[in-house]
One Martini backbone bead per residue (centre of mass of N, CA, C, O) as a GRO file, in nm:
protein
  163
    1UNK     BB    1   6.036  -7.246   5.818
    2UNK     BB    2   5.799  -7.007   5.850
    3UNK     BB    3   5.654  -6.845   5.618
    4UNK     BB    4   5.577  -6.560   5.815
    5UNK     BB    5   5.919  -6.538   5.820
    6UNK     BB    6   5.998  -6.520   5.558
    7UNK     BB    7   5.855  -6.295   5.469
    8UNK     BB    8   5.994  -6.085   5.698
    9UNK     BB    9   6.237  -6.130   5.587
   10UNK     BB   10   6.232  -6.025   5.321
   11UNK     BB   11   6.148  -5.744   5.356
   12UNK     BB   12   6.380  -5.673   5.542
   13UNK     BB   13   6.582  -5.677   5.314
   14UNK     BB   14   6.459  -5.500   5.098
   15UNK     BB   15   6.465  -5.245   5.328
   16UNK     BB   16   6.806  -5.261   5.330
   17UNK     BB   17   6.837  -5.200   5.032
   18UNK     BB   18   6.686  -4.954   4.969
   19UNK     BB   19   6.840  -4.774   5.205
   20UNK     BB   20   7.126  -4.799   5.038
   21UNK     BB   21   7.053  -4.682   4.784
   22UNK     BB   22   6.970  -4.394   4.886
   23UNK     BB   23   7.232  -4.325   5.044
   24UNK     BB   24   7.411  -4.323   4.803
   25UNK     BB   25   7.274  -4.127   4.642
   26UNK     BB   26   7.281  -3.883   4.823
   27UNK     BB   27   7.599  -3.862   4.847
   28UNK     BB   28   7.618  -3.821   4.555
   29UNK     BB   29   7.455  -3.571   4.511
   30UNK     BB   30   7.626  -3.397   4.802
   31UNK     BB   31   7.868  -3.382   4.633
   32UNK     BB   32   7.766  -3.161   4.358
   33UNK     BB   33   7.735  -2.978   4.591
   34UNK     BB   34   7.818  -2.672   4.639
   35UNK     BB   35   7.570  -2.560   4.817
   36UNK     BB   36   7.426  -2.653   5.137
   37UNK     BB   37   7.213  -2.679   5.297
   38UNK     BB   38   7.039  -2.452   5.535
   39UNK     BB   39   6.835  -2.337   5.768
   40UNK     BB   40   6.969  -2.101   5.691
   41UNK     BB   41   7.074  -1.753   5.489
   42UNK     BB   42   7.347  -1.547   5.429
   43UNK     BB   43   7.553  -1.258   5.436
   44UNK     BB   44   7.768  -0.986   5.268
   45UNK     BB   45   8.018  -0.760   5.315
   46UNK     BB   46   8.354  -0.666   5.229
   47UNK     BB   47   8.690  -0.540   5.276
   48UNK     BB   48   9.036  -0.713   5.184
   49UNK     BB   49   9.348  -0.800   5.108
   50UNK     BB   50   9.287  -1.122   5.163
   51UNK     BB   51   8.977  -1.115   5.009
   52UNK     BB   52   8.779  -1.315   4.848
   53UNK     BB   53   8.448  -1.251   4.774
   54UNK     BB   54   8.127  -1.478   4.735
   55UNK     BB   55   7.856  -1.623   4.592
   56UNK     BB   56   8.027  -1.884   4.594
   57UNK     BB   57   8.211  -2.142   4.594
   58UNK     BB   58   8.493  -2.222   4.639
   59UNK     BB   59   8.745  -2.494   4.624
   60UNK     BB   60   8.627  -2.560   4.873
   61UNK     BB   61   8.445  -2.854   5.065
   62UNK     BB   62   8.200  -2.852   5.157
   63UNK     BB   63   8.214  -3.068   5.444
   64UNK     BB   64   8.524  -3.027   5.461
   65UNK     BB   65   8.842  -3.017   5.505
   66UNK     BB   66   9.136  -2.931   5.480
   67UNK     BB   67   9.422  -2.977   5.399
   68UNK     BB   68   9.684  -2.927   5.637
   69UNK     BB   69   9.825  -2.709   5.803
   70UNK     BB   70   9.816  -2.552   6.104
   71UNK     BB   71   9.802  -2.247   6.202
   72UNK     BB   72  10.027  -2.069   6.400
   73UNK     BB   73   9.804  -1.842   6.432
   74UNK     BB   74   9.565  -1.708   6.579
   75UNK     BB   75   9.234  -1.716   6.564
   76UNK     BB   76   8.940  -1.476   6.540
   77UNK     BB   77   8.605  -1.456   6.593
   78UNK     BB   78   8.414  -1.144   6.575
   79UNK     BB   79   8.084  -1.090   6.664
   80UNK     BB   80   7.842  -0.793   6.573
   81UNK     BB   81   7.494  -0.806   6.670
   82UNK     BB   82   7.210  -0.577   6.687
   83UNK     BB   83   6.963  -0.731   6.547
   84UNK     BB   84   6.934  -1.029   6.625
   85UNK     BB   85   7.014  -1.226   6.378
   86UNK     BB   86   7.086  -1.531   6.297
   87UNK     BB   87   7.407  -1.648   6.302
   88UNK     BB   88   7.643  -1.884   6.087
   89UNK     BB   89   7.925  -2.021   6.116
   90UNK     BB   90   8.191  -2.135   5.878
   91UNK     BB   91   8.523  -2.331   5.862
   92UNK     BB   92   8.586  -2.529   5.683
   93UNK     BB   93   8.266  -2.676   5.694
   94UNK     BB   94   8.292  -2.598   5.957
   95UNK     BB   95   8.179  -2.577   6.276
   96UNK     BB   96   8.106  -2.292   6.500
   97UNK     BB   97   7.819  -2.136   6.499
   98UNK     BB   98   7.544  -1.957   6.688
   99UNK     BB   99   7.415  -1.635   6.695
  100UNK     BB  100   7.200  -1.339   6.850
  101UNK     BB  101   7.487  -1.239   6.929
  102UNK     BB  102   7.754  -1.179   6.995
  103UNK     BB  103   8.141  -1.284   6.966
  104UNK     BB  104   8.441  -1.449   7.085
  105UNK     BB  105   8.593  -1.707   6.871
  106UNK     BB  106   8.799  -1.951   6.824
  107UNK     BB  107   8.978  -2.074   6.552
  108UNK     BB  108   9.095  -2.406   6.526
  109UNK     BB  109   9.054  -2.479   6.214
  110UNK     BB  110   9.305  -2.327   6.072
  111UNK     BB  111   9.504  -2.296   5.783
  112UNK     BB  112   9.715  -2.288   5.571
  113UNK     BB  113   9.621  -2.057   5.372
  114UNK     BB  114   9.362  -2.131   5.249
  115UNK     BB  115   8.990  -2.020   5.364
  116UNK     BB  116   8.665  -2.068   5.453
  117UNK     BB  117   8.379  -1.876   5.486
  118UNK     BB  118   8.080  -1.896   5.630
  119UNK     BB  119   7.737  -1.724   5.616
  120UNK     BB  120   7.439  -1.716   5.791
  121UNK     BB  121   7.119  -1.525   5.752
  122UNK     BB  122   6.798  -1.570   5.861
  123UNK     BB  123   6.782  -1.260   5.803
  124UNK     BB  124   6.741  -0.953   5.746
  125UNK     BB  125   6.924  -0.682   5.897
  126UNK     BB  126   6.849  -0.358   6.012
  127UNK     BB  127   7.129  -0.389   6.186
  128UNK     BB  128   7.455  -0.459   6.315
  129UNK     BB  129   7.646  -0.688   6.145
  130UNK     BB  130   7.986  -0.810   6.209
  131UNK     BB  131   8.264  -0.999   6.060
  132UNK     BB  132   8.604  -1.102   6.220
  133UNK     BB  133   8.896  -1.153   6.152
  134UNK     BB  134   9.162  -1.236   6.400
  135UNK     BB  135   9.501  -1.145   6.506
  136UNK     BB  136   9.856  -1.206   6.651
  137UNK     BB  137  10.119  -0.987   6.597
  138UNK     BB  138  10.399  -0.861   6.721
  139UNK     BB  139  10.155  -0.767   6.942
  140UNK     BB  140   9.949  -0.735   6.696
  141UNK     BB  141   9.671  -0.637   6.571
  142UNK     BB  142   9.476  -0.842   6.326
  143UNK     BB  143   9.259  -0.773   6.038
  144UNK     BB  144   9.184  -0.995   5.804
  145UNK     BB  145   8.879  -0.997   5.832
  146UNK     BB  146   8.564  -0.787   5.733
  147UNK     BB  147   8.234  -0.818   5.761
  148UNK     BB  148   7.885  -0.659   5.648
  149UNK     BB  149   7.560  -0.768   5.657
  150UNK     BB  150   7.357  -0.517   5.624
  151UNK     BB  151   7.072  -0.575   5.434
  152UNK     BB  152   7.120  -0.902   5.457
  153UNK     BB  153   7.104  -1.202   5.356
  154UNK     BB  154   7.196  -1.517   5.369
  155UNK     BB  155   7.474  -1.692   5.170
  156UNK     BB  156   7.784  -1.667   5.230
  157UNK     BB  157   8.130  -1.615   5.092
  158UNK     BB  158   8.501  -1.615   5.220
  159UNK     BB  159   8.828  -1.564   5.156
  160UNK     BB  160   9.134  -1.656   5.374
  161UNK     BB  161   9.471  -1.616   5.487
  162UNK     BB  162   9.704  -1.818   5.629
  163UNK     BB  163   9.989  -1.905   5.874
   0.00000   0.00000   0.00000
């Protein structure tokens, strides 16, 4: 082999131990992550009987689905955004969606048991912005979880329970 060549692949080699030491150390790292950073970041405010809003990430790993089986149930955010301030949601991890205005989606990602919302706001709304979560149980409507954004920004999480 021609020195040129050896030296060339040894480079090679080199670059690819790097490369992998590097992604190893990263994803230890983003492990040890409560919140993941977010090019935007949310924020909550609501009141619900099923609901424990916190500023802290609940139990669930944010980036990773829950186990368990798929709640029976159907579930539907609906978002109702008047200041047109961008707003990302997740649930258990899984992206939904980002919007900077209404919007009503199903949530396929929900599970049995405890789910957690992930709402962030790129900037402080002016005008109102609130994130429902909504189901349909023996032909009526049920708003599961409520929450008011206005005149907050960044990274909020709130735990719902689903069946």
């Amino acid at each position: 082999m021609h020195p040129s060549r050896i030296a060339l692949s040894s480079i090679l080699i080199a670059s690819l131990v790097a490369l992998a030491a590097c992604s190893k150390q990263e994803k230890a790292s983003s492990g040890q992550q409560q919140n993941p950073p977010a090019s935007s970041q949310p924020a909550q405010r609501g009141q619900s009987s099923a609901t424990a809003p916190t500023q802290t990430s609940p139990s669930l790993n944010p980036g990773q689905a829950p186990n368990g089986p798929r709640a029976s149930d159907k579930y539907v955010l609906d978002l109702t955004n008047y200041a047109k301030v961008p707003v990302t949601v997740k649930v258990n991890g899984q992206w939904v969606g980002q919007w900077d205005n209404h919007a009503n989606v199903p949530l396929d990602m929900v599970v049995k048991g405890e789910n957690q919302l992930t709402v962030e706001l790129a900037s402080q709304p002016q005008n109102t912005v609130t994130v429902n979560i909504n189901t349909t149980r023996d032909g009526q409507g049920v708003s599961i979880l409520s929450l008011n954004y206005q005149g907050q920004s960044g990274r909020h999480t709130a735990t719902f329970v689903a069946r």
